[in-house]
N, C-alpha and C positions, 0 to 999 in steps of 0.2 A: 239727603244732602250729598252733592258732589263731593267727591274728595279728588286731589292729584292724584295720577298713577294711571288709569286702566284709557287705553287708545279706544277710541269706539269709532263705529263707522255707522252713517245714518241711513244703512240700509236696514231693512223693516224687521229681519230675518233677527239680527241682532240686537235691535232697539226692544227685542220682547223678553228680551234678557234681564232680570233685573240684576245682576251682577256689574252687569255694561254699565251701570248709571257712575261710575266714577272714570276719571281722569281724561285723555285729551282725545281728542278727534281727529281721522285722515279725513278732512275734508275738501271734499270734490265735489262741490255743489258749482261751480261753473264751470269746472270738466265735466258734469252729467252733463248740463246745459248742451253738448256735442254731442252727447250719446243716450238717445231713449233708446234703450235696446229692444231693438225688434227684435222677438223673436217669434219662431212659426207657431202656426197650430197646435194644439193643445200640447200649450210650453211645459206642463206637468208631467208631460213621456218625456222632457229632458232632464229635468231638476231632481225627478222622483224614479219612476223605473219605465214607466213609457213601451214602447214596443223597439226592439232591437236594431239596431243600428242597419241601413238597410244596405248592405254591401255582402252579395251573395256570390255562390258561384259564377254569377253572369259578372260581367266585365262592362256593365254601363250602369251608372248611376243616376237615377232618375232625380227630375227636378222638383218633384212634389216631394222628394223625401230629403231634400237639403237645405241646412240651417244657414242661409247666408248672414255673416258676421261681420265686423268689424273688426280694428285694430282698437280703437276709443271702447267698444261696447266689450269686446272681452276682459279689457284692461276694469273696465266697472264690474264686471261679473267676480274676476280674480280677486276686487276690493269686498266686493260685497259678502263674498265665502271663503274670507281668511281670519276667523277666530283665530286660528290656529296658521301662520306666515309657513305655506310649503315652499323648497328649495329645488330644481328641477335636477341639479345636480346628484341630489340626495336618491334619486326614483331607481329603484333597483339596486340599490347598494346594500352588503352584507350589513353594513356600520350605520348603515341608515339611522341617524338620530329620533329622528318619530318614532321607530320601534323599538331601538336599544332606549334611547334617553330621554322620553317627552319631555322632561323638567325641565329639559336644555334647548327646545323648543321656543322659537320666537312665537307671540302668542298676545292680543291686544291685552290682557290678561296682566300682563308682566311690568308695564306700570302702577297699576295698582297694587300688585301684589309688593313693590320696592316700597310704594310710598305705605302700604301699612303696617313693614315689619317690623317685629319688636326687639330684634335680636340680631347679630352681628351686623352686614350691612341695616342697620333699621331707616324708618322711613321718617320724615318730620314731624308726622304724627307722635310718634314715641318718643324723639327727641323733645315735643313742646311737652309732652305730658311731665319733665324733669321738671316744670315750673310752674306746677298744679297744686294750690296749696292744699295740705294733706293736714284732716278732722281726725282724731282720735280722741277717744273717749271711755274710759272705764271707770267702772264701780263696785264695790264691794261692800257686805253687810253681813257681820259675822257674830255669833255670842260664844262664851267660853266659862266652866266654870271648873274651879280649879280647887282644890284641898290644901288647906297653908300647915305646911311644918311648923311655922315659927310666927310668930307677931310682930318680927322685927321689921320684916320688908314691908308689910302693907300696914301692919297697927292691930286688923285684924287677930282676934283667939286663937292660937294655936287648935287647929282641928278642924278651925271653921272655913267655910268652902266663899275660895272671892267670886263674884260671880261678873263679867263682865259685858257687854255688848262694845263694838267697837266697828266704825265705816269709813271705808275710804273714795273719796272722787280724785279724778283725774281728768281733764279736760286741754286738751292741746291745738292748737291751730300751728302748724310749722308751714313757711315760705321759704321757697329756692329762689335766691335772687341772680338775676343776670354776671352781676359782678362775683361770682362764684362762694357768696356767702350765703346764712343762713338765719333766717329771722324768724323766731319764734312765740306766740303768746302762749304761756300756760298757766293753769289753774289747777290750786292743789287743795283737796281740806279733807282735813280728818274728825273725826267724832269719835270720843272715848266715853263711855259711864261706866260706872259701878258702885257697890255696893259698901264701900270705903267711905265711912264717917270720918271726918280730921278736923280742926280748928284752920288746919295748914292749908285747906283746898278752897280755893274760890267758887268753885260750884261742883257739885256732883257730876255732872256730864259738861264736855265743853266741846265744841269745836272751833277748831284753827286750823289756819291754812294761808295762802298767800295767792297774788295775781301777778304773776312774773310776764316783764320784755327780756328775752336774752338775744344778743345780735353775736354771731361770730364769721368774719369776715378775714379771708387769706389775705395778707399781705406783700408774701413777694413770690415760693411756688406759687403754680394752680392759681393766682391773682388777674384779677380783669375780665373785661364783658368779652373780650377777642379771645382769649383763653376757652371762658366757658361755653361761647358761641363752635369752638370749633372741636374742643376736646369733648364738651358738656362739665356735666360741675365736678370739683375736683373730688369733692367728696365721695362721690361716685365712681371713680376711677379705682379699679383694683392695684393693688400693690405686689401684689404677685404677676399681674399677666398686666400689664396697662397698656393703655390705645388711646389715642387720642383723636377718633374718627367718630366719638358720639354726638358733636354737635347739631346743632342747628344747622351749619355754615354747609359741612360736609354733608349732614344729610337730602340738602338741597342740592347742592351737586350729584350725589349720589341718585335722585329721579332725574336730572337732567339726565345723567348716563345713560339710563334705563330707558328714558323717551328718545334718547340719541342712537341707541341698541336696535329699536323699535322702526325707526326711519332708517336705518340700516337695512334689517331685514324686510320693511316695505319696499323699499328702490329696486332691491333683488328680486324680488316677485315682482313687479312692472317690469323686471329688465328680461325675468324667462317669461313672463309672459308672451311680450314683446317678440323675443326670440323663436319661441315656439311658436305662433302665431305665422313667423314670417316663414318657418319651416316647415309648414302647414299649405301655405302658399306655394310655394316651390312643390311641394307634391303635388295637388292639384294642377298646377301647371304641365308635371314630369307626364301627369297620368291625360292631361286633353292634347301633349303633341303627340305622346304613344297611342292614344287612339286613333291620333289621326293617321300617324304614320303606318300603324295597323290599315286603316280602313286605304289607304294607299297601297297598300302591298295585298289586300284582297282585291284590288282591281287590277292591278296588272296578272296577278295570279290567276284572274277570271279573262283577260284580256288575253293572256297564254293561253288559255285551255281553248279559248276561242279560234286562237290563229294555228292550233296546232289539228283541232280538227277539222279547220279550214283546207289545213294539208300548206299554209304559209308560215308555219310555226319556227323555230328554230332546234327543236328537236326535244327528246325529253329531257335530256341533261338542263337544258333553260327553263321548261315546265316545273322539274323540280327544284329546280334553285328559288323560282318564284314561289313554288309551296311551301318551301324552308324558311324562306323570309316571312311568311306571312307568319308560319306557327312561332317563328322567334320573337315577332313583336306583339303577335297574342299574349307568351308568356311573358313578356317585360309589360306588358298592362294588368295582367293579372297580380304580377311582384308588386307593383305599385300602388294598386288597388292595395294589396297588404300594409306597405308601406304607409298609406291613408291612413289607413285603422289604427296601428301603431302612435303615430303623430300625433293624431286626434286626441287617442289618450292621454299622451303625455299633456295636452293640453286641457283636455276633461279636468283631467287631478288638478291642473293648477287654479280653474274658474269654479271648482266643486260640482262639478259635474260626474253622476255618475258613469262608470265607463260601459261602452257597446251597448247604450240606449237611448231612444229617441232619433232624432235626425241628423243627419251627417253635415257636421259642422265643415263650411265652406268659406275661407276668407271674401270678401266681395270685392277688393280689388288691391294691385299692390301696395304693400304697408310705406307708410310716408308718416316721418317727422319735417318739423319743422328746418330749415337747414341752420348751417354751423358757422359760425364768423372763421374762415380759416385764419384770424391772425392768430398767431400760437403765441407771443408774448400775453393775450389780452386771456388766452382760455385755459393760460396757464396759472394769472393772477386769479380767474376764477375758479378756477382749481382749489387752489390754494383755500381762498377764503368759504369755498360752499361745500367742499367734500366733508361729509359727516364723519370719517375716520380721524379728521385731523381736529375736528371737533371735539370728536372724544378724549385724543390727547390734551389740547390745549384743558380740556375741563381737570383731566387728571393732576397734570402739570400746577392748576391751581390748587386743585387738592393737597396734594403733597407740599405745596409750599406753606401752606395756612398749617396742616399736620408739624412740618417740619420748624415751625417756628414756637407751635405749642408745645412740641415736644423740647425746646432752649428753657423756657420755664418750667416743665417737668423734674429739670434736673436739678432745680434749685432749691434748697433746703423748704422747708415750711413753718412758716411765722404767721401766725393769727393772731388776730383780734379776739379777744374773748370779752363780751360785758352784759351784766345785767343791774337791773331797775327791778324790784316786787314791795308790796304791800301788803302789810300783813292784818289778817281779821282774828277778832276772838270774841266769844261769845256762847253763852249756853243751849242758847235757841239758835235755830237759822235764820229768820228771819221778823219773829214778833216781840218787841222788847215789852209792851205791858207798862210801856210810862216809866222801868227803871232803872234803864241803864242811864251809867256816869261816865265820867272818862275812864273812873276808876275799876269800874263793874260792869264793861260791857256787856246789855244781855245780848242783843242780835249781834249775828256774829256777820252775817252782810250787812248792818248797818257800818258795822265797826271798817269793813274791808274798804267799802266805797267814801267812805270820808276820808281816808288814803292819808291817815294820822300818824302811823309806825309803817316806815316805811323802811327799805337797806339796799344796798347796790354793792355791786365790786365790779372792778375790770381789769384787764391785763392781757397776757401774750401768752403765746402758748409756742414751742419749737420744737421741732424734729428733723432730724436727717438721717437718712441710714450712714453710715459709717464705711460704706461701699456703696457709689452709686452706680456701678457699673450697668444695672437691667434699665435703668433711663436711659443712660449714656449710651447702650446699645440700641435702645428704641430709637434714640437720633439720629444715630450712623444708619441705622437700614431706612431710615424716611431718606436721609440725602444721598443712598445708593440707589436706592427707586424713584428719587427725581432725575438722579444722574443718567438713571438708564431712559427716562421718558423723556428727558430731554434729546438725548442722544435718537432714541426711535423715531422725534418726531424731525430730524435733519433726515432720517434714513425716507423716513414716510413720505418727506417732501421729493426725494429724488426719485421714489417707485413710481409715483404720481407722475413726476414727469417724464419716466421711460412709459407708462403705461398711456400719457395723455400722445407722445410723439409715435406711439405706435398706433394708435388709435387712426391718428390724422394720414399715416401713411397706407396702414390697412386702408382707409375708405378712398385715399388716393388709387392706389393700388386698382381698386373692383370700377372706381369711377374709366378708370382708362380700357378694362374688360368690356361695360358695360359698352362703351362705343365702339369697340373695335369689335365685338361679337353682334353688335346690331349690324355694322356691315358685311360681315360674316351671314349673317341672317338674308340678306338683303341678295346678296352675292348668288347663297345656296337657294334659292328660290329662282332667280333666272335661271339657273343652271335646270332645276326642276322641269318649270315651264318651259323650257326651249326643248331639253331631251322626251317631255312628256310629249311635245305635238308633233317632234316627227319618229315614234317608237310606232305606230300603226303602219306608219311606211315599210321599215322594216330595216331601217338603217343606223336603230341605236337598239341594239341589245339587250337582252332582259338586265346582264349584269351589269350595263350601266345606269339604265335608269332606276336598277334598286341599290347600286352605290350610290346615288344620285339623294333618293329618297330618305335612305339612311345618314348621308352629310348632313340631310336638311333636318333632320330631328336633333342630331347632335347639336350643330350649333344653337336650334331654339333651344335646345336643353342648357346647353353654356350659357348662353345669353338669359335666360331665367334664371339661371344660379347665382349671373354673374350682378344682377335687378335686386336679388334677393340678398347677396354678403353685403352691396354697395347700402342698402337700406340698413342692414343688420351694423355693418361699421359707423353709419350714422347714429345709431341709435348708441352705440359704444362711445360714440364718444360723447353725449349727453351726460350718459350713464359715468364716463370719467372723469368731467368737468365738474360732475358733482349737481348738476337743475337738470335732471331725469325729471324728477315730480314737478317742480316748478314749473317745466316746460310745457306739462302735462295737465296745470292748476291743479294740484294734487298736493294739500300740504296736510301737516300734520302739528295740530294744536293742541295746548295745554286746557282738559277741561274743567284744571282744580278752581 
């Protein structure tokens, strides 16, 4: 059976889990719908250990050995291999939480694990079990035989041995009821015999016993369904240490938290994905205009050696300037090649992929969301209303108030209800009278109970206060100093939000204005290329100008792809701070209690 609590994802890997079978789901079953992940040839050298990552000494990367990807298909890969929610910030840090702290680890895990504890935060599981009604049952059957001093107490000859048998039942069914009382059936009987002749006894052996209702119900502390919905039952509450966060009320809030924790630490992981992905792009980009620019500067290099032993050259000082250049941007392709590998991983860790195996993951084109309503009053109210931190708070905020109110009746003295209704039985036998019992000589002694002839009740109140109520009255004031402060966070929360949403819109302002002015930058340094590249055989532009020439033109592609790549990266930032990152993505995360 389901329970609330554990996030699952309906990738295969996980589903064979049986642990996975409780609580809610990130479901992205019409974001797959965008993304069947292609991946290459035997996908097992990526997943598992595969043949090593092929980026060797040489400085070209073959296309048989590249995993082209997606932005949609790694984001599915990242869903599909996060049992355990990595943080990219996290990768390489001394403090790094996965290896100092796993417990503190986001983890789909961690809803289930809220909704089924037993103890301080507990889950509703534990809180409904206060209202389980609890069987108890004991028996006892014992003989005794004793030596009499005296004849006076039992009648019995001094000397002579009383010999007795004697048994006792107990039988109880107790119920915790909502409004914080206690409702109880119980059944008692006893059995005595012995060896005591008298005129005075009605029977030699007898049992008696009764079938009691006893109800006791608070009256003004600890009193009401609201009380014991949010503290649990009052009875329960220690008087030493008390809290009023066992209920029902709070412990449903308390998985929200936990599934709002959970969506937290998913959005973060689409958002490095996202980001790593587009940093990934950008290399690959840094590393096909440095080849190129490489493979440009071996041909004038080879173009010099030509004109100089033509004897039309410009001399060696130009030859070697053309052979400097060429080994400079050999080494900047080779750096970047590095650079690849590097990236890759960080992106490896985040999709569970192991790292430097398999094939060289290659984005397949630039990364694109969907775009952004620039009105900033409208994505700020969605801010407001979608961001899961603020989520969090408003859940708190209720928390503490529901706390804070049961904790006003906490401090109030304690008056109960106290009453009971039983029936009393008696009889020699337990059950067979033999045709002669009277009213007067009951023999069955259930027969005697269940005709519910001698019956007795009482009822009344019961009261206690301590004399200092000072550890309630404290427990009040820290609930309303931890409202005071949540409330206060969540004014502070709402203005980070919108320093962090106005930065956002100016960052992608910012790259968008890059983005056009380094395309004509681009546009610019390529006539300059082609004009100086078709008259350099003549002999009237210079080796150093057409490899100044060559080297402008690498730069600005490099600007201009940096400037493609922040422009995309601010976009996705400010999804990510309007709060429908996922939404955007159909990527939600449901409750699968």
């Amino acid at each position: 059976m389901d329970h609330a609590g554990m996030s699952r994802y309906t990738a295969p890997r996980i589903q064979r889990n049986d642990s996975a079978r409780y609580g809610h789901t990130a479901d992205y079953a019409s974001f797959a719908k965008q993304a069947a992940v292609s991946e290459p040839r035997n996908i097992t050298g990526i997943l598992q250990t595969g043949a090593a990552t092929t980026l060797s000494s040489e400085t070209r990367i073959s296309d048989d050995h590249v995993w082209p990807v997606s932005l949609v298909e790694v984001v599915q890969l990242a869903l599909n291999n996060s049992e355990v929610v990595l943080v990219d910030a996290q990768f390489l840090s001394s403090s790094s939480p996965l290896l100092n702290a796993p417990e503190s680890v986001a983890s789909v895990y961690d809803p289930a694990i809220q909704a089924t504890g037993v103890a301080g935060a507990r889950g509703s599981l534990a809180a409904t079990s206060d209202f389980v009604p609890v069987l108890t049952a004991r028996s006892i059957y014992g003989g005794d035989n004793v030596i009499q001093n005296n004849s006076v107490s039992t009648g019995l000859p001094a000397g002579s041995v009383l010999e007795t048998d004697s048994g006792n039942l107990q039988i109880s069914l107790e119920q915790q009821l909502v409004t914080g009382g206690n409702l109880e059936l119980r059944h008692n009987t006893t059995f005595d015999q012995n060896n005591v002749t008298s005129p005075t006894n009605l029977f030699p052996n007898v049992y008696e016993g009764q079938l009691a209702v006893e109800l006791s119900q608070p009256l003004w502390g600890g009193a009401g369904e609201f009380f014991t919905a949010v503290a649990g039952p009052i009875d329960l509450i220690s008087t030493r240490a008390p809290s009023v966060d066992q209920g029902i009320l709070i412990t449903r809030i308390n998985e929200q938290l936990s599934q709002n924790d959970f969506q937290i630490a998913l959005r973060q992981l689409v958002k490095d994905t996202g980001d790593v992905y587009q940093d990934l792009y950008l290399t690959h980009e840094r590393y096909r205009i440095e080849t190129n620019a490489r493979d440009a500067a071996e041909v004038i290099w080879q173009r010099q050696q030509a004109k100089s032993a033509a004897g039309t050259g410009d001399g060696l000082a130009a030859e070697a300037q053309a052979e400097e250049n060429y080994y400079a941007a050999e080494a900047r392709v080779k750096d970047i090649l590095s650079a690849i590998k590097l990236t890759e991983n960080r992106l490896r860790r985040l999709i569970g992929q192991e790292p430097g195996h398999g094939f060289v993951i290659r984005p397949t084109a630039a990364p694109q969301i969907d775009a952004v309503s620039d009105d900033w009053e409208q994505s700020l109210k969605t801010a407001f209303a979608r961001r899961p931190e603020l989520n969090e708070t408003f859940l708190t905020i209720q928390s503490l108030q529901m706390q804070r109110s049961a904790s006003m009746s906490l401090t109030k003295p304690r008056l109960d209800l106290v009453s009971n209704f039983h029936v009393n039985g008696f009889g020699d036998r337990p059950f067979n009278d033999s045709g002669r019992t009277t009213p007067l000589r009951p023999n069955s002694y259930y027969q005697n109970l269940l005709r519910a002839e001698r019956t007795g009740w009482f009822a009344g109140i019961q009261f206690s206060v301590p004399l200092d109520g000072r550890l309630n009255r404290s427990l009040q004031h820290q609930l309303e100093y931890r409202l005071a402060k949540s409330r206060a966070a969540l004014k502070a929360q709402k203005k980070e939000i919108s320093h962090e949403l106005w930065h956002a819109f100016r960052s992608s302002e910012r790259w968008s204005k890059q983005v056009t002015e380094n395309q004509r930058r681009v546009d610019a340094a390529r006539r300059q290329v082609s004009a100086l590249d078709a008259a350099f055989p003549t002999g009237r532009v210079s080796v150093d100008r057409l490899v100044r020439a060559q080297t402008t033109l690498a730069l600005a592609e490099t600007d201009y792809a940096r400037a493609m790549t922040e422009y995309n990266k601010s976009s996705l930032e400010i999804h990510f701070r309007r709060g429908t990152l996922l939404e955007d993505l159909n990527i939600s995360v449901r409750d699968q209690g």
